[in-house]
C-alpha positions as a printed Julia matrix, in Angstrom:
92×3 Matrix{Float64}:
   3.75  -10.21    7.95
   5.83   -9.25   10.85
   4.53   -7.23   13.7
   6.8    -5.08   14.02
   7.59   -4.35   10.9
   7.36   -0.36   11.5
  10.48   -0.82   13.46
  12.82   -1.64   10.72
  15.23    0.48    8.59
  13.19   -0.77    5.26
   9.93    0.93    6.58
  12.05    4.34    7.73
  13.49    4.35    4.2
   9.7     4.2     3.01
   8.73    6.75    5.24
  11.24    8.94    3.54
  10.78    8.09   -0.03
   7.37    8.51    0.03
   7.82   11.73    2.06
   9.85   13.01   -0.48
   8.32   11.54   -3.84
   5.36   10.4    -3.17
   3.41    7.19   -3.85
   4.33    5.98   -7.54
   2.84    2.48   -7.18
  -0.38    2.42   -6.99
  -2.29    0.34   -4.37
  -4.33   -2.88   -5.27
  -7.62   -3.57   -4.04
  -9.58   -6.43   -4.85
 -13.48   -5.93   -5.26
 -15.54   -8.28   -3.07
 -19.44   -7.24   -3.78
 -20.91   -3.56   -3.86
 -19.22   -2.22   -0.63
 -16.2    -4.05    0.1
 -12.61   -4.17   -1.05
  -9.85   -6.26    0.09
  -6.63   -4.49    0.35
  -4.32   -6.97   -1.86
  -0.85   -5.05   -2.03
   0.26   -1.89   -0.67
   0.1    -2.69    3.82
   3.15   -0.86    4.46
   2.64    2.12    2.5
  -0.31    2.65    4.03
   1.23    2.15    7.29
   3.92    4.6     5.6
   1.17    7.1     5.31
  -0.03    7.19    8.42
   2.76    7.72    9.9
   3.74   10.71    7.85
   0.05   12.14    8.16
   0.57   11.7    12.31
   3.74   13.65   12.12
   2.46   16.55    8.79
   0.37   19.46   10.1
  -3.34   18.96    9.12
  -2.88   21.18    5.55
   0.18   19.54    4.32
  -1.53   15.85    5.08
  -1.83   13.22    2.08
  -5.04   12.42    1.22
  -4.87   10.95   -2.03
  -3.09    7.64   -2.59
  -3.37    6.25   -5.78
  -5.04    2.72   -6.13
  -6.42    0.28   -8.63
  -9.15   -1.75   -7.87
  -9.41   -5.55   -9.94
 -12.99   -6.29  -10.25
 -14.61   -9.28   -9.05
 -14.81  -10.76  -12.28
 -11.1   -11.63  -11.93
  -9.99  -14.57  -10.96
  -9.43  -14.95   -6.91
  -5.95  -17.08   -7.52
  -4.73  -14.54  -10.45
  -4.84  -11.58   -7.9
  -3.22  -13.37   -5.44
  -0.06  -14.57   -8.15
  -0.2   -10.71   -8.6
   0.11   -9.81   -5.25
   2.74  -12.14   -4.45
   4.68  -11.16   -7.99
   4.42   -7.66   -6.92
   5.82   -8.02   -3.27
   8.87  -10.15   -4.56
   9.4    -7.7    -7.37
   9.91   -4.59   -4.53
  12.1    -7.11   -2.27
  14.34   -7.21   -5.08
């Protein structure tokens, strides 16, 4: 992923949308064991978040983000296919 991809007009426009609409898609996280997740797809909107939350005074911050979690009992190359299907569906 690029470095400085906080710089470009596609991560502004996310700033906006999701300062105006919200989060619709939720973010995936991949369950590892009992305490650990592995954030599979949703980077920038985090990113997008904090950015917003820097800028929002402490009562109008977001705090919740919606998320889906694939348990462990999936298949490590399936949530990766998803991952990539769902990054080249929102380049699209």
């Amino acid at each position: 992923m690029e470095l400085d991809f906080k710089e470009k007009s596609d991560f502004k426009r996310l700033v906006s949308s999701i300062n105006k609409i919200v989060i619709i898609n939720p973010l995936i996280f991949y369950r590892i064991d009992d305490k650990t997740l592995e954030l599979i797809s949703g980077r920038k909107r985090i990113e997008a978040i904090k950015t917003l939350n820097e800028l929002k005074a402490k009562n109008k911050k977001i705090l919740n983000i919606p998320a889906r979690i694939l348990s462990k009992e999936n298949d490590l190359d399936s949530v990766y296919l998803l991952a990539f299907k769902e990054n080249t569906n929102r380049r699209i």
